[in-house]
N, C-alpha and C positions, 0 to 999 in steps of 0.2 A: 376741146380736147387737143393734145399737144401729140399729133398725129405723127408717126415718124417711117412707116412700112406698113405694108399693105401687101396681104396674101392672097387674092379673090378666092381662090378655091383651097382647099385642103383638105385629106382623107386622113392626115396624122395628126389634125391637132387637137381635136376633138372626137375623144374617141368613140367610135360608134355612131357617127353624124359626117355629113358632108358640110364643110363649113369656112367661114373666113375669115381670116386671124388678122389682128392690126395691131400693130407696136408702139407702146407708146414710149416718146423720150425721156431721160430721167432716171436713176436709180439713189436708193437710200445705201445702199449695199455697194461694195466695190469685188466682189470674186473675184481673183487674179484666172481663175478656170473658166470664167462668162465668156462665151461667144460672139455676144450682141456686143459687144465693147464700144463701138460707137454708140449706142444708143444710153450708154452711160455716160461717155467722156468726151465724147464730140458732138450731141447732140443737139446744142444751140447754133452747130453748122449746118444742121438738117433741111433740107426742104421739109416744110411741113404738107401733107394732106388734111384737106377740108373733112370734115363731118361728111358733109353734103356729095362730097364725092363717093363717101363710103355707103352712106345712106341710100343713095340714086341707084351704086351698086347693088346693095340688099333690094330694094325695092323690085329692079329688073329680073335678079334672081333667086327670088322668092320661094317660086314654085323648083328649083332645084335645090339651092340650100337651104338646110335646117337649123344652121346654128351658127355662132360669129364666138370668137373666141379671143381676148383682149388678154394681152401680152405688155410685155414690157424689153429693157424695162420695167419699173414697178408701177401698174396703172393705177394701183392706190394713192399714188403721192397726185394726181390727176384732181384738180378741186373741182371740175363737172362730169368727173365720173358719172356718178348716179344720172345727173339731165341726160348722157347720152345712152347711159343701159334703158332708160325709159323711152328715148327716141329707137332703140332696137327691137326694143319690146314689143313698140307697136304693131310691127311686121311679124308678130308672134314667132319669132327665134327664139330658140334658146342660147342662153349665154354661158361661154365658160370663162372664169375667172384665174388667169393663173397670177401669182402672188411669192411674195416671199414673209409674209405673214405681220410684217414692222406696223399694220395698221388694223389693229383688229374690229375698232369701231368703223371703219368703212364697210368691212366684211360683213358685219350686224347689220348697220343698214340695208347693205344692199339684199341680202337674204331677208328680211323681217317686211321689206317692199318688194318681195317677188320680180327682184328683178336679176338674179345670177340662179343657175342652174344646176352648177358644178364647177366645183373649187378645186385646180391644183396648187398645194400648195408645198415650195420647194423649202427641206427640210437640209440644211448646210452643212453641219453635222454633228457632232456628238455636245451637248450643252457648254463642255467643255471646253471644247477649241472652237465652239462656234464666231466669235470674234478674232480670231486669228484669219480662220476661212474664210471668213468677209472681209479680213483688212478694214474691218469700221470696229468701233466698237458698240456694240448690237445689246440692246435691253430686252433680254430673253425675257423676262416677263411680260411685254408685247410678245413673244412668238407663244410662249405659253399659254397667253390669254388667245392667241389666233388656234392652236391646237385645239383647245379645248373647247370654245365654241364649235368648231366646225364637225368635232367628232358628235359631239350632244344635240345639234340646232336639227338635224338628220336629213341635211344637204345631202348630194350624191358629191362622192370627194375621194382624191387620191393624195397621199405626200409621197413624195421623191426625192433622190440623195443622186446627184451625178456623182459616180465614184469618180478620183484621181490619187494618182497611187502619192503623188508628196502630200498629201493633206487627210485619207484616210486609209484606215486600219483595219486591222481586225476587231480588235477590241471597239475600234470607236462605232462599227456598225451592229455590235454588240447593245453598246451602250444606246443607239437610234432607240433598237429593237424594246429595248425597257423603258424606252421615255415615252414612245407612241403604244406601248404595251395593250394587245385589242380593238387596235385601230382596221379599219374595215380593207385598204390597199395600200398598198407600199411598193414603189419601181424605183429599183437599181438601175441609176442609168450610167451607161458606159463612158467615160470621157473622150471626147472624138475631139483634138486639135481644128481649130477655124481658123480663118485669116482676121477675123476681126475679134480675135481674143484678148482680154487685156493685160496678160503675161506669158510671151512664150517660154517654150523649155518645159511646157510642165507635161506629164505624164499619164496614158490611162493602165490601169492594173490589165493583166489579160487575160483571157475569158473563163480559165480558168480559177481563178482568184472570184474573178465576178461571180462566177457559179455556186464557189464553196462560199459565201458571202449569203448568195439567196439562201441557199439550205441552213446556213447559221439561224437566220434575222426570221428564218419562218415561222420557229412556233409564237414568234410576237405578236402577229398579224391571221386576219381571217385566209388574206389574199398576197403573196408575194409576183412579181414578176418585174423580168430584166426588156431592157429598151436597150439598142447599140450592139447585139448579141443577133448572130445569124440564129434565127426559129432553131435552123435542122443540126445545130450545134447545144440545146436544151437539154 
């Protein structure tokens, strides 16, 4: 595995589990709003981490962590994904898989060999401009074939849409809202500027925009809710 970051502990990455997240280098997708931006464009400058260092980790903190949570990065492009979700598994974690959906026979495998848990998976935006969004040009029928699996196969799974105000709309989270139409959750997440973004200048909507956004996009969905947004501001 093309190991690039390494979380030992985390309470946000995996929701409802104490867990530890590792990044892998490499992206299919180029987001000008991604934050990990070295792990897309600079990544073969990376020090890499061993397995074996992350493994040794799980191993020691067993009896406190419940879950490991593989990042990117996209870890699908990763050709021993699956050998290392099988070497986590040993240690009976659970796994969360987050994704931007471009491989949806990875996703099969590793669900169909019990070896991923819970899928997030990030939804760019409207089918529409979704190759603008990416700056690649993206074969949505890979992402549709990743939706539809993941809604039917009856994983435990979220999709989420980082708002920013140059790249979506009103309409366009309208448009989310009908494409994932009864999909089980859906998080709004807020654009927050990083230093390792791979376009500055760009912009999040503010929280109020964010708010009328969820109330929009809810009757699509079982479950809506915002990430980036102070709780006592809901």
């Amino acid at each position: 595995m093309n190991i690039k970051g390494f979380a030992k502990t985390t309470l946000l990455d995996y929701p409802g589990h104490i867990a530890s997240t590792i990044f892998t280098g490499g992206c299919n997708f180029n987001c000008p709003y991604c934050h990990n931006g070295d792990l897309v464009l600079d990544f073969h400058n990376m020090s890499n981490i061993s397995e074996q260092e992350v493994l040794t980790h799980i191993k020691k903190r067993s009896s406190i962590i419940d879950g490991i949570c593989i990042s990117g990065g996209e870890p699908t492009l990763q050709h021993d994904l699956l050998d290392f979700m099988e070497k986590v598994k040993f240690y009976n974690l659970k796994i969360k898989l987050d994704t931007n959906g471009s491989n949806p026979h990875i996703i099969k495998q590793a669900y169909e060999n019990n070896l991923v848990d819970y899928i997030a998976m990030d939804i760019k935006n409207s089918k529409q401009k979704y190759s603008v969004t990416c700056d690649k040009n993206i074969n949505i029928d890979k992402i549709q074939q990743s939706i539809d699996y993941i809604i039917d196969c009856g994983i435990n799974y979220e999709f989420r849409t980082t708002i920013v105000k140059e790249f979506h709309t009103e309409n366009d989270i309208i448009e989310i809202g009908k494409w994932l139409n009864g999909s089980k959750q859906y998080f709004l997440q807020q654009y927050v500027e990083r230093d390792k973004q791979i376009k500055e200048g760009l912009h999040s909507h503010n929280e109020n925009t964010i708010l009328e956004y969820a109330q929009i996009v809810k009757p699509y969905f079982q479950n809506v809710s915002i990430r980036g947004i102070d709780p006592q501001n809901l």
